[in-house]
C-alpha positions as CSV (number, residue, x, y, z in Angstrom):
1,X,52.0,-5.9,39.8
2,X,52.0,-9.2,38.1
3,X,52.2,-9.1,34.0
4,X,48.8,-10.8,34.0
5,X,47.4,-8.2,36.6
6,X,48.2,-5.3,34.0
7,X,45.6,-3.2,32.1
8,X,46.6,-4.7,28.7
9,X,46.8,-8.3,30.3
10,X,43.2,-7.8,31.3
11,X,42.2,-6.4,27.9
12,X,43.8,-9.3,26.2
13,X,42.1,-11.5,28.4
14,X,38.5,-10.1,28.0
15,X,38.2,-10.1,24.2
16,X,41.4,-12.1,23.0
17,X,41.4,-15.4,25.1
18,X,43.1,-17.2,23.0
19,X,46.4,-15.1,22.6
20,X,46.0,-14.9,26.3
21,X,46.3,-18.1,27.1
22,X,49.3,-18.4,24.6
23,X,51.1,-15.4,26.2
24,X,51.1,-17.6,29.4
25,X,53.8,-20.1,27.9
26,X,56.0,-17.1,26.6
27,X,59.0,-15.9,28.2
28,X,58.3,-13.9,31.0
29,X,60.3,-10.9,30.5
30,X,58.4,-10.4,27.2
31,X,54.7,-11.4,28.5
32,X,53.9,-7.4,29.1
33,X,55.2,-6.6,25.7
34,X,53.4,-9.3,23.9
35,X,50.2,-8.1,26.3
36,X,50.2,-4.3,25.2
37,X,51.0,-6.2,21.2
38,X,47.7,-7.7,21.4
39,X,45.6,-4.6,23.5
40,X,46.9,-2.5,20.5
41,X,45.9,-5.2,17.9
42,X,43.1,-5.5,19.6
43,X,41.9,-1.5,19.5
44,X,42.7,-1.4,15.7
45,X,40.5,-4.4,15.3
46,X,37.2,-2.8,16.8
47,X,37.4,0.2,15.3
48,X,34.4,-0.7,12.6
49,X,32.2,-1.3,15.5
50,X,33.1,1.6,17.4
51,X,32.4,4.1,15.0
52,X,29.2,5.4,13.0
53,X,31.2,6.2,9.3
54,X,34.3,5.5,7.9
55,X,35.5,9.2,8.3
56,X,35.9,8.6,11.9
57,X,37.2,4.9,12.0
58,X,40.0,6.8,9.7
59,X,40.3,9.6,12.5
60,X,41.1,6.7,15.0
61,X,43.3,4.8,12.8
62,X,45.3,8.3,12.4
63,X,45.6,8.6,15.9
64,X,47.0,5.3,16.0
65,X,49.6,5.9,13.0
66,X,50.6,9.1,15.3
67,X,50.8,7.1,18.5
68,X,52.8,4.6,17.0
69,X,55.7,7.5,15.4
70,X,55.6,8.6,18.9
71,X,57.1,5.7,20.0
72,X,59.9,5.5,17.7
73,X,60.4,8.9,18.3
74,X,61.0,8.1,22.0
75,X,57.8,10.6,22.7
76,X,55.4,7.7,23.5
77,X,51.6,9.2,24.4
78,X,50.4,8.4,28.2
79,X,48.0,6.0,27.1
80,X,47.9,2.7,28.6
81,X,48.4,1.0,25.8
82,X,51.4,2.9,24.2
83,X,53.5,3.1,27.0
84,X,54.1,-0.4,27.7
85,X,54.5,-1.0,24.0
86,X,56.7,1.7,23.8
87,X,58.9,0.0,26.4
88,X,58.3,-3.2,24.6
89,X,59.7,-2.0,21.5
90,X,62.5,0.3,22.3
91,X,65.2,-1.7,23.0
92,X,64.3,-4.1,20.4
93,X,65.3,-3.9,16.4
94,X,61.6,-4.2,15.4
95,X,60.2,-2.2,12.3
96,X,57.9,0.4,12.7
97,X,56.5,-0.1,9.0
98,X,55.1,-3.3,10.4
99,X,52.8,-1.4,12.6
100,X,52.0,0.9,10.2
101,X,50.8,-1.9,7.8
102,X,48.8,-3.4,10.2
103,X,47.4,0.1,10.8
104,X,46.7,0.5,7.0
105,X,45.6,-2.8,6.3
106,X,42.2,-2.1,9.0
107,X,41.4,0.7,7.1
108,X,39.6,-2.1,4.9
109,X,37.6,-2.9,7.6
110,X,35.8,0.2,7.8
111,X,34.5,0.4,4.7
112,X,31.6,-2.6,3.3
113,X,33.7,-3.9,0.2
114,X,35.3,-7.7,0.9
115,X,38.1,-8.4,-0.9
116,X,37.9,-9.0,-4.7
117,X,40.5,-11.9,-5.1
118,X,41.6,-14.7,-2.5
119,X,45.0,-13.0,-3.2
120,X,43.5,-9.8,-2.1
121,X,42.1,-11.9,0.8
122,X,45.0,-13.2,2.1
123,X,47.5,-10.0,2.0
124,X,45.1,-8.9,4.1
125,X,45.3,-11.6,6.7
126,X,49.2,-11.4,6.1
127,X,49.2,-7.8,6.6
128,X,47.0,-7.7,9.8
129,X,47.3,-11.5,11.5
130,X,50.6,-12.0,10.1
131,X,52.3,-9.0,10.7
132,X,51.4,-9.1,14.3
133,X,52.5,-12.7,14.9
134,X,56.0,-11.6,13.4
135,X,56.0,-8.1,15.9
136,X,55.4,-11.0,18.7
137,X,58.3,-12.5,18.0
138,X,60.7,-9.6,17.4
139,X,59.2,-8.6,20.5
140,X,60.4,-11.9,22.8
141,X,64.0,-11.5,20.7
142,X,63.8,-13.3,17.3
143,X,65.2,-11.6,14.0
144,X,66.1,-14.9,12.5
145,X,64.8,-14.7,8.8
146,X,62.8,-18.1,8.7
147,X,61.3,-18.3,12.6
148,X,59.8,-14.9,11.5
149,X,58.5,-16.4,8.7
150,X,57.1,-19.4,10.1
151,X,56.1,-17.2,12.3
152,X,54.1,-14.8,9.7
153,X,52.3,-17.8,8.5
154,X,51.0,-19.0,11.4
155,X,49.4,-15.3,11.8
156,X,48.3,-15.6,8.4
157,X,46.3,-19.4,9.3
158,X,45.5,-17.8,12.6
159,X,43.1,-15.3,11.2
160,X,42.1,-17.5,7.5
161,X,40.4,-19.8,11.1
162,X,39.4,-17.0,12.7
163,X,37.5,-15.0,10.0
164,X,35.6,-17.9,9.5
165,X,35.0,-18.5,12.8
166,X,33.3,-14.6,13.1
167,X,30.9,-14.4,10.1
168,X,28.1,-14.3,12.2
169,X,29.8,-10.9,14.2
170,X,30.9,-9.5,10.9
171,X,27.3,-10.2,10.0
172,X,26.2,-8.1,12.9
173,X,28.3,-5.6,11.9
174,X,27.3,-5.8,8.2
175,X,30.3,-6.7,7.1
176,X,31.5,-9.3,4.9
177,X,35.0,-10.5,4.5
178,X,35.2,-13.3,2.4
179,X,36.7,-12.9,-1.5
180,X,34.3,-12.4,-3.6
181,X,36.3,-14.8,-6.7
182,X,35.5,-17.9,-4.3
183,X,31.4,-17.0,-3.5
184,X,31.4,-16.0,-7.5
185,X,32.9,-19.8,-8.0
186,X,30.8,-21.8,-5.5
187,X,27.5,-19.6,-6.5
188,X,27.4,-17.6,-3.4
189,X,25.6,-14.5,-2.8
190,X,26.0,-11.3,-0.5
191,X,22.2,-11.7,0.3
192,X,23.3,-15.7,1.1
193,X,25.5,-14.8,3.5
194,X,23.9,-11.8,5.4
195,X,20.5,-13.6,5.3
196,X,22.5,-16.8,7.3
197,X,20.5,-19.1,5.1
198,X,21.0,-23.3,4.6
199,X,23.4,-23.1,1.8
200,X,25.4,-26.0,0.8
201,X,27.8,-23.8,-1.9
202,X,28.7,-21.4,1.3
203,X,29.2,-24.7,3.7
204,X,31.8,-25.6,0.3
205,X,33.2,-22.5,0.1
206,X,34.1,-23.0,4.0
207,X,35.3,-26.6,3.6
208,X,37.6,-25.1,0.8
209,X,39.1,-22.0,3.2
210,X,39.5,-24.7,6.0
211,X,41.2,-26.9,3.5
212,X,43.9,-24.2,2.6
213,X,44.1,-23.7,6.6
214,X,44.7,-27.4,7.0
215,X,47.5,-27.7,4.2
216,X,49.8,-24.1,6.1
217,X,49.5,-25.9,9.3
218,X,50.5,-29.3,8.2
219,X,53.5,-27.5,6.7
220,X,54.1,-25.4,9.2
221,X,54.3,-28.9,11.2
222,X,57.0,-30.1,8.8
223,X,59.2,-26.9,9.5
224,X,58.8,-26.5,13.1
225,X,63.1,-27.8,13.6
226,X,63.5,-24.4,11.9
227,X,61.5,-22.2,15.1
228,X,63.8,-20.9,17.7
229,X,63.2,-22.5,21.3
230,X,62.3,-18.9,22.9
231,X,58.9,-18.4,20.3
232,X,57.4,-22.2,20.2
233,X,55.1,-20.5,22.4
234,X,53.3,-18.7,19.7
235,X,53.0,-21.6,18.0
236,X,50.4,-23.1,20.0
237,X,48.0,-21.3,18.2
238,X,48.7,-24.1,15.8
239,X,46.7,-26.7,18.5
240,X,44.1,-24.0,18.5
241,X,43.3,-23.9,15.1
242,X,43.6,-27.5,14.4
243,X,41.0,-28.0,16.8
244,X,38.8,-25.0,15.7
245,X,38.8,-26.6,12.4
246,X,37.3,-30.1,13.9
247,X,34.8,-27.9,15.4
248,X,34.1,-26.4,12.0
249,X,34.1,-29.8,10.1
250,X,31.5,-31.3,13.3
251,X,29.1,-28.7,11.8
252,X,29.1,-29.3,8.5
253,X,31.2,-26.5,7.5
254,X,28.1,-24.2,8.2
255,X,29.0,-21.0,9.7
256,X,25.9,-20.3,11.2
257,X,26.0,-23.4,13.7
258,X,29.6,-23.2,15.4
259,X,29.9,-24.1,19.0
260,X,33.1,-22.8,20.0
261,X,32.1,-23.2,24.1
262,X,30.5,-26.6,23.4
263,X,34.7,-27.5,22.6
264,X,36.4,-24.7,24.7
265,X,37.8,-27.4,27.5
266,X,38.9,-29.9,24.8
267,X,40.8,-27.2,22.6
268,X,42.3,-26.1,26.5
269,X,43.4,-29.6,26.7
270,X,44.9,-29.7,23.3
271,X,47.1,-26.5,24.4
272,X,48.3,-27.6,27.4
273,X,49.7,-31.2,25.8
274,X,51.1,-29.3,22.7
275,X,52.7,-27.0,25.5
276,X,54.1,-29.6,27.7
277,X,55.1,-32.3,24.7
278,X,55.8,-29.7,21.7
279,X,53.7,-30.3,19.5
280,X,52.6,-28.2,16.3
């Protein structure tokens, strides 16, 4: 069976295009591995809307924590997730804490508080987004100390974009993630937010968030002589978010009127040229 035939492949595909299409330009002998990365990623992500209370989103986080020691203990679960990460990982020197914090760090997303502090905010998005993108690389064969860094912030701008990009789902899930320092300094309420009201503080707030995402990928851009040949591939998110951020600027840094299929075929053409030319 082809890698992009695979249950996890398939997964990734259905709910995480984006990382799909980015696992296309990886190495193949570490496309499966990256797959069953982002099908686990994926399953610790949905838990919030899975479950009816926080008692059992920590049940399935658990299970997750346990299926994850099972794997370094060579006693991987027949699941059809863990088994292919468990081949992904075992010949590889990757930490298991990193999993575990990316495990620990969802447990904030079963419970309604957002995140008191942009500090707060971002260790999140390190611990969750960044984490992974580092696992993705340790997973294709890098351990060099600044690739894996670069490497951490571009999961770290990868999910600053895409949290802004999914306030209308977190909405739907009455969820809020943004810190609640910035909507105290640009005046912006709870009520604001979950009412999707014409605010011109919230659009600010966004145009300050897409700033910060503007100023990691520009540097990330200046660094890119440090990334290792073998994981340029995961920086092509970096073409993705640049032009998720146009999109966001187009509508006026209001959250409630992105477009993201009106600009799906140009940010598909931005991939492919950033693929073919290397470009971050």
């Amino acid at each position: 069976m082809s890698e992009i035939e695979t249950y996890c492949a398939k997964l990734v595909k259905n709910y995480d295009y984006d990382r799909f299409l980015v696992t296309l330009f990886a190495p193949a002998s570490a496309r499966e591995g990256l797959f069953a990365l982002y099908a686990f990623n994926h399953e610790v992500a949905k838990i919030r809307e899975a479950v009816s209370e926080p008692m059992l989103g920590e049940i399935r986080l658990q299970w997750w924590r346990e299926a994850i020691e099972g794997i370094y203990e060579n006693n991987p679960r027949n699941h059809e997730i863990v088994l292919p990460l468990h081949q992904a990982v075992q010949s590889k020197n990757i930490p298991m804490q990193s999993f575990i914090d990316i495990i620990d760090a969802r447990a904030a997303d079963i419970y309604d508080e957002n995140p008191e502090t942009l500090n707060d905010f971002e260790n999140y998005l390190g611990k969750t987004s960044g984490n992974l993108s580092k696992l993705a690389a340790q997973i294709i064969g890098v351990q060099d100390a600044p690739s894996l860094s670069l490497t951490y912030d571009m999961g770290l701008v990868w999910g600053l974009i895409g949290s802004m990009r999914t306030i209308r789902y977190h909405i739907s899930l009455k969820k809020l993630s943004l810190p609640q320092d910035m909507m105290d300094q640009y005046g912006v309420g709870k009520r604001d937010i979950f009412g999707q009201m014409e605010n011109e503080n919230i659009n600010k707030l966004i145009k300050d968030l897409c700033q910060s995402a503007k100023q990691y990928l520009d540097q990330l851009a200046q660094d890119k002589k440090q990334i290792e040949p073998e994981i340029r591939s995961l920086f092509l998110l970096s073409a993705l978010s640049r032009s998720y951020l146009n999109m966001i600027k187009k509508a006026g840094y209001n959250p409630f009127q992105f477009n993201e299929r009106a600009g799906m075929f140009q940010r598909q053409c931005r991939l492919f040229f950033s693929a073919l030319f290397g470009l971050i």
